[in-house]
Backbone as numpy.savetxt, mean C-alpha at the origin, in Angstrom:
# Nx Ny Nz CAx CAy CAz Cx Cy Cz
13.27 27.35 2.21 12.42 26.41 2.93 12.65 25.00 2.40
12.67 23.69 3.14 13.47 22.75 2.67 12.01 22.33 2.53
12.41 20.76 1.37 11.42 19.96 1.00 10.55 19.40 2.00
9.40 18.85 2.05 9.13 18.03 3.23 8.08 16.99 2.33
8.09 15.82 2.82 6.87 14.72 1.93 6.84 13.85 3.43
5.99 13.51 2.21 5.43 12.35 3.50 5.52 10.57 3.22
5.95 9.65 3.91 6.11 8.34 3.63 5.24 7.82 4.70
4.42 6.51 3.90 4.15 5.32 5.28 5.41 4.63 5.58
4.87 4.32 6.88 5.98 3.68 7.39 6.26 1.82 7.39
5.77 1.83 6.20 6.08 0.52 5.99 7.17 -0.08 4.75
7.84 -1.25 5.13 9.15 -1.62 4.78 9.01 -1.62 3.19
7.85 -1.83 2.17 7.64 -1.88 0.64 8.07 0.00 0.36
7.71 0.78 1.33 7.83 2.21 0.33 9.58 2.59 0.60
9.98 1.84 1.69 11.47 2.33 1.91 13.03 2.51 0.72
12.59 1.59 -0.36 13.18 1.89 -1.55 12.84 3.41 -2.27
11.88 3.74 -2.27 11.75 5.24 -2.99 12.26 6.19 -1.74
12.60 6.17 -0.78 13.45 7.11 0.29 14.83 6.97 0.35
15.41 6.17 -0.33 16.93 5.66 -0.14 17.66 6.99 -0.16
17.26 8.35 -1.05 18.55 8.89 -1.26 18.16 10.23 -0.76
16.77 10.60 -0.03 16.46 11.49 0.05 16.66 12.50 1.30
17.40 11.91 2.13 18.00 12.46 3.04 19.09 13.31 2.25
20.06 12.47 1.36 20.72 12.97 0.94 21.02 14.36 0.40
19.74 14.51 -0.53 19.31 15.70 -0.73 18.69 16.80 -0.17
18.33 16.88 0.96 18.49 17.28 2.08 16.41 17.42 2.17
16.00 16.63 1.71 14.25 16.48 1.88 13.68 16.01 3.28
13.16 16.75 3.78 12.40 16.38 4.94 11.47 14.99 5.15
11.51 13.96 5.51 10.74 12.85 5.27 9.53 12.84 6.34
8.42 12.75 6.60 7.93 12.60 7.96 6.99 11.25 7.54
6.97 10.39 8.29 6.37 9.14 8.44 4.51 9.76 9.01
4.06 9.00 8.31 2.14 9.18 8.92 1.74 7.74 7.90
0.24 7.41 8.87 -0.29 6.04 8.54 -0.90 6.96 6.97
-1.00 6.05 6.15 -1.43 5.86 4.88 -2.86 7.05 5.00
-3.59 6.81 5.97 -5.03 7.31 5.81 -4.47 9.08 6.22
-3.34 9.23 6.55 -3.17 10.34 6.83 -2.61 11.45 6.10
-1.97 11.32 4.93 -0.56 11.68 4.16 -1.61 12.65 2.96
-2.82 12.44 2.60 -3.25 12.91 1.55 -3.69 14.37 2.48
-4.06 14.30 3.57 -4.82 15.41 4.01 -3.38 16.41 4.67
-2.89 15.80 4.90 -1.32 16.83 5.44 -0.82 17.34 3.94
-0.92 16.98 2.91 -0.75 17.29 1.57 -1.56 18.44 1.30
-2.90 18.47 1.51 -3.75 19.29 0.91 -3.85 20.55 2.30
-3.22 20.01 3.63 -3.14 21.19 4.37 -2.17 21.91 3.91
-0.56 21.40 3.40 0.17 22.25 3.10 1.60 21.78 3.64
1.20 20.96 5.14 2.17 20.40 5.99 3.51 19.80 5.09
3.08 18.99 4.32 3.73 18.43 2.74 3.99 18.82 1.73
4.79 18.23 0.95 4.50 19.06 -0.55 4.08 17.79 -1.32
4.35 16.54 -0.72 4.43 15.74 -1.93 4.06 14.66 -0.75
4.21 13.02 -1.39 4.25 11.99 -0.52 3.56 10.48 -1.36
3.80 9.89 -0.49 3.11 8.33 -0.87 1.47 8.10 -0.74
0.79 8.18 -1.59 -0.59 8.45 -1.09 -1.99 6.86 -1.47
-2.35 6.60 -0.50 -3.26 5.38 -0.71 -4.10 5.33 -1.97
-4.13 4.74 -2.88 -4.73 4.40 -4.13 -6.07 4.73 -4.09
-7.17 4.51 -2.53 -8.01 4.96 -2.86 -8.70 6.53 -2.59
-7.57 7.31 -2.19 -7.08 8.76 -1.65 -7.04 9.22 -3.26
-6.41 8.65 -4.14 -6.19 9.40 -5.52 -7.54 9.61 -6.10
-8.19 8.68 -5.82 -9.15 8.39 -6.64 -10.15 9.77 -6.53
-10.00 10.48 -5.51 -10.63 11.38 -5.04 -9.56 12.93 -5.38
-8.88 13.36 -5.83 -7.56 14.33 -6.03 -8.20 15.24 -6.59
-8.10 16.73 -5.77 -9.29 17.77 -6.84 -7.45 18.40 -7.55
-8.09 19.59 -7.80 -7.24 20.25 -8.95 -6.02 21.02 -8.19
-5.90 20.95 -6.47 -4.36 21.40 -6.57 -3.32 20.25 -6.25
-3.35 18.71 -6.77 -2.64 17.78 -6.23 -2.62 17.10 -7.96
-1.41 16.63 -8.07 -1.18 15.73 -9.39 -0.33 14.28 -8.94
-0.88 13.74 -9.90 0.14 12.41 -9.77 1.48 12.45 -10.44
2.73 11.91 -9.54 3.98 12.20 -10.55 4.67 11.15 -10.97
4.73 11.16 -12.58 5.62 10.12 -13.33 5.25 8.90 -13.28
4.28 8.50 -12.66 3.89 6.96 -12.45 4.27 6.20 -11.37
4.80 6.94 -10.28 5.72 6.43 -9.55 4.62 5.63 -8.27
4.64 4.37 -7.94 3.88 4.02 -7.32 4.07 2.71 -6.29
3.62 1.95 -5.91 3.59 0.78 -4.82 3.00 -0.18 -5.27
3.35 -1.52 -6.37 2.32 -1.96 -6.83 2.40 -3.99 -6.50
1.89 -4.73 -6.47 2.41 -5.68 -6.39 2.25 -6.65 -7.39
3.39 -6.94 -7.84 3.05 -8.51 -9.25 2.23 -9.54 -9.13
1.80 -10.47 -8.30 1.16 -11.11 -7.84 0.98 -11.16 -5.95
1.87 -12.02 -5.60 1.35 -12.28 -3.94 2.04 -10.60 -3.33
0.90 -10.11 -2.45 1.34 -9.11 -1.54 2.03 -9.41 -0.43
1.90 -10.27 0.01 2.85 -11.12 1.12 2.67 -10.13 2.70
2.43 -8.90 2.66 2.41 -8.05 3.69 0.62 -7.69 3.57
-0.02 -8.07 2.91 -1.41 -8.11 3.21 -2.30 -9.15 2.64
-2.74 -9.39 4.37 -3.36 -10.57 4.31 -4.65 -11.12 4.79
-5.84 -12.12 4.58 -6.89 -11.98 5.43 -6.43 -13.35 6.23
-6.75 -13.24 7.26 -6.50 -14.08 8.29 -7.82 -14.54 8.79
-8.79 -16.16 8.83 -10.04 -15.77 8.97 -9.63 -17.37 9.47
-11.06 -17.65 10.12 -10.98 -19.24 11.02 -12.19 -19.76 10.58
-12.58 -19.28 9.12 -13.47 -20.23 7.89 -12.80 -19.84 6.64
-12.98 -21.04 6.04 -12.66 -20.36 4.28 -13.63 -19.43 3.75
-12.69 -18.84 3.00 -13.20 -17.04 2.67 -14.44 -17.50 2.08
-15.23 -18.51 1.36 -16.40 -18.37 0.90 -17.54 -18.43 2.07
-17.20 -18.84 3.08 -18.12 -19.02 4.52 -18.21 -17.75 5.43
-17.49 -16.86 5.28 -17.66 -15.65 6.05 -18.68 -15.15 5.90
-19.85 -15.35 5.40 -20.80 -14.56 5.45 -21.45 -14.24 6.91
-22.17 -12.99 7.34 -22.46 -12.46 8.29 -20.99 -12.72 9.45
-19.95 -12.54 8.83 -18.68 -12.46 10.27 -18.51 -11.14 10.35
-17.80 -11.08 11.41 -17.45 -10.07 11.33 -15.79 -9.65 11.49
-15.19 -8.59 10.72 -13.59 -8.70 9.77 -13.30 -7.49 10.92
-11.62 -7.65 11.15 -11.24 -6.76 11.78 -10.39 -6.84 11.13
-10.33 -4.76 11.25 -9.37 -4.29 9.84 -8.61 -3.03 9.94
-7.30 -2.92 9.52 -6.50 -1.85 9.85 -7.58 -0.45 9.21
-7.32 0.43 10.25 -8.08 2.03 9.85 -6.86 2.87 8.96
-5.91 2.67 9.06 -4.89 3.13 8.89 -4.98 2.72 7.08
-5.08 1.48 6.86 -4.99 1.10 5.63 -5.95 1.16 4.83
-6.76 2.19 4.47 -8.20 2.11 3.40 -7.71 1.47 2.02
-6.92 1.48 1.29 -7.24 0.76 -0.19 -6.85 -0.64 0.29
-5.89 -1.31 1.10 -6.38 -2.84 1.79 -7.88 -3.15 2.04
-8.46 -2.23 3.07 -9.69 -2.42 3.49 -10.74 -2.44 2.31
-10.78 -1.75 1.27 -11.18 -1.49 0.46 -10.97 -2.44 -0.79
-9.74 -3.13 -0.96 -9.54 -4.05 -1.62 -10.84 -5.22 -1.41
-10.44 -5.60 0.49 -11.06 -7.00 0.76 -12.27 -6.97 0.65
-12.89 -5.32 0.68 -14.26 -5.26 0.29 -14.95 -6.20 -0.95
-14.32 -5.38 -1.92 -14.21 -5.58 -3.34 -14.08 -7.22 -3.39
-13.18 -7.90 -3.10 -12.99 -9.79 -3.03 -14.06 -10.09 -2.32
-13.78 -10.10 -1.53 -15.33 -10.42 -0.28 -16.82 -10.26 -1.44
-17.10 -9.39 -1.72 -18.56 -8.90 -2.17 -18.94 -9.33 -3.52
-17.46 -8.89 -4.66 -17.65 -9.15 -5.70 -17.04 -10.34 -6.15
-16.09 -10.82 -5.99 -15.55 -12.13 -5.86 -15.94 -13.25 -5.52
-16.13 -13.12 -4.13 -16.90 -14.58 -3.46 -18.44 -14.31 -3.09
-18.79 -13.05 -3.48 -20.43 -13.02 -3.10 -20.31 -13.02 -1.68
-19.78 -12.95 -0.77 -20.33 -12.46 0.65 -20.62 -11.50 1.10
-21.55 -11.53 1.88 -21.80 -10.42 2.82 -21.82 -10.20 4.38
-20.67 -9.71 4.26 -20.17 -9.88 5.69 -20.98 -9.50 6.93
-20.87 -9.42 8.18 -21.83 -9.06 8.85 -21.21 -7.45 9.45
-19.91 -7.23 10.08 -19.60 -5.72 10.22 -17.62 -5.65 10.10
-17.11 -4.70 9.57 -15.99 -4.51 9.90 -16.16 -3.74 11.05
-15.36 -4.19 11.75 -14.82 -3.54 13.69 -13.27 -3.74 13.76
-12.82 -2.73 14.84 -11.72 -2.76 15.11 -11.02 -4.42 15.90
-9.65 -4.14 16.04 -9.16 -5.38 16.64 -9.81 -5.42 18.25
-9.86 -4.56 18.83 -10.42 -5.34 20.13 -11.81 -5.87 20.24
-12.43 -5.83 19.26 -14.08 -6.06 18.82 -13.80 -7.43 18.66
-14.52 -8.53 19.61 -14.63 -9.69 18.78 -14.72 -9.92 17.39
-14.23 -11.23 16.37 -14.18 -10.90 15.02 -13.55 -12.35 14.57
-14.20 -12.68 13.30 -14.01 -14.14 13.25 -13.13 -14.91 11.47
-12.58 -12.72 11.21 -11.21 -12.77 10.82 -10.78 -11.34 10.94
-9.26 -11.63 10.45 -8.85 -9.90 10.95 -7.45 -9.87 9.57
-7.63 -8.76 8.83 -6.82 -8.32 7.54 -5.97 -7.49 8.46
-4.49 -8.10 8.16 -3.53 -7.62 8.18 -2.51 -6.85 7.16
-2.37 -5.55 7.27 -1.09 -5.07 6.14 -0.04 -4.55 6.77
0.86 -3.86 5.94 2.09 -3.59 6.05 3.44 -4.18 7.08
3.81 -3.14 8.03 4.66 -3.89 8.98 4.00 -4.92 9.55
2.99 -5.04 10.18 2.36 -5.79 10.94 2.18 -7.50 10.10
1.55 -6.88 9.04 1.51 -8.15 7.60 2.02 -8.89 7.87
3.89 -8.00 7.31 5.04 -8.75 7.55 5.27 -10.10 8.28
4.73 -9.44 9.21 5.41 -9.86 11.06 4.60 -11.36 10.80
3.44 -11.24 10.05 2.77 -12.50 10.58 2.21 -12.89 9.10
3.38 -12.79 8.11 3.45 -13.75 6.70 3.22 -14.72 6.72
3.58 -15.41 7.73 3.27 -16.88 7.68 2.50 -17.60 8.61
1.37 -16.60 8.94 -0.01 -17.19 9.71 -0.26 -16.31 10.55
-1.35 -16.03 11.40 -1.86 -15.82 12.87 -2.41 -17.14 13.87
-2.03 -16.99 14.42 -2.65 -18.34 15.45 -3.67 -18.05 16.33
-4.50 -18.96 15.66 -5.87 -19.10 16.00 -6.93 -18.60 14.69
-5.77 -18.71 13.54 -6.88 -18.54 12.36 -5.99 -19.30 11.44
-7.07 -20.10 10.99 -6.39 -21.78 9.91 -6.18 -21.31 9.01
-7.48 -20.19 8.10 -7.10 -19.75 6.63 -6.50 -18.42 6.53
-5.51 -18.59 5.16 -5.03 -17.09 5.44 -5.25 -17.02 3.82
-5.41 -15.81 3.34 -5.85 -15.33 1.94 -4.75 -14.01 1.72
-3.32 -14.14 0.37 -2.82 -12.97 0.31 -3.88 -12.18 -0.54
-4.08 -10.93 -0.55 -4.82 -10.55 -1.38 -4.82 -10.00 -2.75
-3.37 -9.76 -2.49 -2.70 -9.67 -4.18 -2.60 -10.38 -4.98
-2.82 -11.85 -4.24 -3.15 -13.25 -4.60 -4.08 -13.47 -5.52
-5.41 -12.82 -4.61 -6.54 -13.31 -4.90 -7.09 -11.75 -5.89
-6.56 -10.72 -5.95 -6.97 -10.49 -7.10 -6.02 -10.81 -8.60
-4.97 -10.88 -8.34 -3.95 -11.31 -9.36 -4.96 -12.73 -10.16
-5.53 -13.59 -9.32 -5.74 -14.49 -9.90 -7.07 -14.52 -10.29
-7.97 -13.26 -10.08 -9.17 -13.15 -10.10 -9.46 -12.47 -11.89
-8.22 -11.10 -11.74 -8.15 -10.22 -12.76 -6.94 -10.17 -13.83
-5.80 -11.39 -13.56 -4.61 -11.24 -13.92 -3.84 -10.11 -14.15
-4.06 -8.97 -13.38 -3.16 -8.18 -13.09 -2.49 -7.69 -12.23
-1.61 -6.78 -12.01 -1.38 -6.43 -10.78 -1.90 -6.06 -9.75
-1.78 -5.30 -8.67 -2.27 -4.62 -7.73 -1.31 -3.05 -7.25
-2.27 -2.27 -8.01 -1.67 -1.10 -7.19 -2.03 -0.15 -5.60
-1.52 -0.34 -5.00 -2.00 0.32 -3.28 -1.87 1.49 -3.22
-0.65 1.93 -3.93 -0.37 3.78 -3.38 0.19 4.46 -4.77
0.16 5.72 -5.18 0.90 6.43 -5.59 1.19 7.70 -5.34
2.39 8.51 -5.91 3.08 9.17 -5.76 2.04 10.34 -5.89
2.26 11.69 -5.14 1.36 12.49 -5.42 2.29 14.37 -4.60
2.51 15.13 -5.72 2.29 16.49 -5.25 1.62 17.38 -5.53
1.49 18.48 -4.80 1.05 19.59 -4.67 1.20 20.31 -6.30
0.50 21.04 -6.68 0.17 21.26 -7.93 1.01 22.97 -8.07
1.13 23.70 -6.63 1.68 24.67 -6.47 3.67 24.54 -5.66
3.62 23.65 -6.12 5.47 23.65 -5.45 5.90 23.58 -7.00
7.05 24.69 -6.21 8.61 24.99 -7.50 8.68 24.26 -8.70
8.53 24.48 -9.30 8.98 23.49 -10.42 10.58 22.84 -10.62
11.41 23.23 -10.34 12.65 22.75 -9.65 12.61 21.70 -8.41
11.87 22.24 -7.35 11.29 21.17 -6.41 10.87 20.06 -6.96
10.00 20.15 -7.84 9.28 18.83 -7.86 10.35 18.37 -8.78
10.95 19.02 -9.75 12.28 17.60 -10.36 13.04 17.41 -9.28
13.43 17.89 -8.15 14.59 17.21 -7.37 14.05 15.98 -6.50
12.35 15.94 -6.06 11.62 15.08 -5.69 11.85 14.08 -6.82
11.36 13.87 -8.66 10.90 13.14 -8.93 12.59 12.42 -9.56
13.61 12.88 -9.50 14.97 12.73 -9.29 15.33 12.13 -8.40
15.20 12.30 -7.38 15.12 11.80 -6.19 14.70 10.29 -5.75
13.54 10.39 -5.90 13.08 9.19 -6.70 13.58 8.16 -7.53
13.80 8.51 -8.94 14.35 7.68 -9.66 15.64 7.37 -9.19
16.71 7.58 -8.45 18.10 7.38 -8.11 17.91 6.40 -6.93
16.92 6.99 -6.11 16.68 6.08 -4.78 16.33 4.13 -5.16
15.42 4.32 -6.09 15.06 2.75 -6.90 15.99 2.33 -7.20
17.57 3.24 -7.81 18.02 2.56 -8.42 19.09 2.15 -7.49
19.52 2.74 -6.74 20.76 2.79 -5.64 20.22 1.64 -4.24
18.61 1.52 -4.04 18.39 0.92 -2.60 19.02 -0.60 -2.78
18.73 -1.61 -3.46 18.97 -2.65 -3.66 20.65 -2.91 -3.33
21.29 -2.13 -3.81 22.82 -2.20 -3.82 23.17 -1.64 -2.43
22.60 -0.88 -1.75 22.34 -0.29 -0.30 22.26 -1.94 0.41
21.12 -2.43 0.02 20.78 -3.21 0.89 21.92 -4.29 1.19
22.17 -4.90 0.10 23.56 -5.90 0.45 24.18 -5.72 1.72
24.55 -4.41 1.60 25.67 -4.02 2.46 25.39 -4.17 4.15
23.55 -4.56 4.16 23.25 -5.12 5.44 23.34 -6.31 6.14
23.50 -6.56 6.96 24.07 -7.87 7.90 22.70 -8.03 8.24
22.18 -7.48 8.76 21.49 -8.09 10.27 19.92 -7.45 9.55
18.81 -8.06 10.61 17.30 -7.85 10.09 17.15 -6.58 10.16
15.97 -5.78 9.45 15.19 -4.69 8.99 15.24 -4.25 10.69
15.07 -2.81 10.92 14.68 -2.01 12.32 13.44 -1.90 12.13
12.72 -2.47 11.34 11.12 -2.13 10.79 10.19 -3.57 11.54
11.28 -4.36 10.62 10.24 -5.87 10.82 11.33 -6.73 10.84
11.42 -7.91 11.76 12.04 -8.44 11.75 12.50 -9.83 10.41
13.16 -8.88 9.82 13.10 -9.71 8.14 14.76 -9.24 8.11
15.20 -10.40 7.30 16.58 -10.34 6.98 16.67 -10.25 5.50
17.98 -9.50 4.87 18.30 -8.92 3.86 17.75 -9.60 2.71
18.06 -10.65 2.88 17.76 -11.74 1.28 16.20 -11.85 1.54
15.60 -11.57 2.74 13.70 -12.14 2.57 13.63 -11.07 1.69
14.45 -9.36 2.84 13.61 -8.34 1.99 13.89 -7.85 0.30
14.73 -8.40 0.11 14.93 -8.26 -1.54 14.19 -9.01 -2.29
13.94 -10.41 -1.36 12.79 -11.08 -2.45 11.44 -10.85 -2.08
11.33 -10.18 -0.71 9.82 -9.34 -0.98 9.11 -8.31 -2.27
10.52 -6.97 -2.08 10.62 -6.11 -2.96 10.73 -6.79 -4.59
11.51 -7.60 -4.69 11.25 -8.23 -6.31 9.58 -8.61 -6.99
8.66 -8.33 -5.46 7.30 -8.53 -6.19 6.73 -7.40 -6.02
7.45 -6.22 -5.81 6.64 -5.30 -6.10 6.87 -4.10 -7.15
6.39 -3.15 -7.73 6.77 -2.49 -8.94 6.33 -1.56 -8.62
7.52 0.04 -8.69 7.39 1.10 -8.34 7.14 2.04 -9.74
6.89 1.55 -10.89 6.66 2.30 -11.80 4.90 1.78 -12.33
4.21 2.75 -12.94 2.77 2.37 -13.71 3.13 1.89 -14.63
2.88 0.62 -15.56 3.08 0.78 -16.63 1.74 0.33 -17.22
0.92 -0.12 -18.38 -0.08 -0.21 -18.88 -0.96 -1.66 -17.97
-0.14 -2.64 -17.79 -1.55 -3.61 -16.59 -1.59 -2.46 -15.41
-0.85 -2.19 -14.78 -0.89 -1.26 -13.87 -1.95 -0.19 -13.64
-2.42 0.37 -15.04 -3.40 1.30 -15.81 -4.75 0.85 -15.66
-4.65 -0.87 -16.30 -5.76 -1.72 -16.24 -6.15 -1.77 -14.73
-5.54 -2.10 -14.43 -5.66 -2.53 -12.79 -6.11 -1.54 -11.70
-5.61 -0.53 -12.01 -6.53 0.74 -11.25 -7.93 1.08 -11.73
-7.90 1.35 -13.19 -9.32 1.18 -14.06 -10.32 0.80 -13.39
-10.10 -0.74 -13.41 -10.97 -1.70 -13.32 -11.15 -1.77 -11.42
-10.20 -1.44 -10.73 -10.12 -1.67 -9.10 -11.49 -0.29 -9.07
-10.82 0.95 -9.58 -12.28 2.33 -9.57 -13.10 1.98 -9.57
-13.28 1.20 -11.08 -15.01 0.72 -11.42 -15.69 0.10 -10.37
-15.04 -1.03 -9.42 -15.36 -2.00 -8.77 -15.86 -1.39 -7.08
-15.11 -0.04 -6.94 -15.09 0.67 -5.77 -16.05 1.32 -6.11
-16.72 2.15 -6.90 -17.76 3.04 -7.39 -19.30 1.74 -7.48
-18.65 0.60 -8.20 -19.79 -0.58 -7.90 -20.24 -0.72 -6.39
-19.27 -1.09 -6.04 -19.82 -1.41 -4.29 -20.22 -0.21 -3.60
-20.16 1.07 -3.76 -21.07 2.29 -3.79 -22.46 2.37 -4.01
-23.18 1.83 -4.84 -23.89 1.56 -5.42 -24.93 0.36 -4.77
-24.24 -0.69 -4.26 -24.71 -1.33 -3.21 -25.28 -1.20 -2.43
């Protein structure tokens, strides 16, 4: 029975897939909010899983090797897009990807604990709304503004500069019952793909089939982001928990 995991389909996780076709692993694309529960059905063995999905992991799912989605400072692919400065939003109302909970969950956290607001409702995009958080492909697409909203806030930005650390969004996560051979050819897999995508990429001419971004943006996108945990990384989830369990509490 061949491997199968799961990836979002956005252009930051496409470096940890570089080689895994190769090895003959099943990849299937699902939005972020989806990948933990196809995991724990079985559909998966393994996959990219939303930061605030871990936070919740009972005893047949582990985290592997540290392997994760994290950003150094600016996220550049998530963003708040709002037509007041972020300290004036109070009672607005934010339109926000469903797909993306630890984004959504981030801006919570800035919004509430950061700038003290209290917003009036998150609603979807066709809901009137007087800003709207953008991530991943979509992010991308509109890095450098939405029109018809003056302020834009990265949010890796604004906690980087809030907490001086990073930002982690997703990590790596399998099944607690696959092969033990399996999971080294996954976490193998892995490590070769990080190291091989970059040198992959050169060899491209023309923009991403994802987002319309050309080779040199997307290498200097990826240069701000970090696929390994290392100790701020540690901090930074820590302290992101505490802050998510705070606004619980609320």
């Amino acid at each position: 029975m061949p491997i199968k995991v799961g990836r979002t389909p956005y252009l930051s996780s496409e470096p940890m897939y570089f080689d895994m076709v190769k090895r003959g692993i099943e990849v299937e694309e699902l939005p972020p909010d989806e990948i933990v529960g196809a995991i724990l059905e079985g559909r998966l063995q393994g996959g990219l899983v939303s930061l605030v999905d871990v936070f919740g992991l009972d005893d047949s799912l582990r985290t592997v090797s540290g392997f994760c989605v994290a950003t150094v400072a600016q996220a550049v692919s998530v963003k708040l897009h709002a037509k007041a400065p972020i300290e004036e939003l109070d009672g607005a109302n934010i339109a926000v990807p469903e797909e993306a909970p630890t984004a959504v969950k981030l801006l919570q956290v800035l919004l509430s604990l950061k700038h003290g607001v209290k917003t009036g409702a998150y609603v979807g995009d066709d809901d009137p709304h007087d800003a709207r958080l953008l991530a991943g492909n979509l992010g991308l697409r509109h890095r450098r503004g939405l029109r018809g909203f003056e302020h834009t806030y990265d949010l890796g930005e604004e906690w980087n500069r809030w907490t001086g650390l990073p930002f982690v969004f997703a990590r790596w996560v399998l099944r607690n019952d696959l092969e033990r051979q399996d999971a080294l050819v996954i976490e193998d897999s892995l490590y070769t793909s990080l190291q091989d995508w970059a040198d992959g990429l050169y060899r491209v001419s023309g923009p991403s089939d994802r987002v319309p971004v050309h080779p040199q943006e997307i290498h200097q996108y990826t240069k701000g982001l970090r696929y390994f945990i290392g100790v701020p990384e540690e901090k930074s989830i820590a302290l992101f928990q505490g802050y998510v369990e705070e606004l619980g509490k609320g």
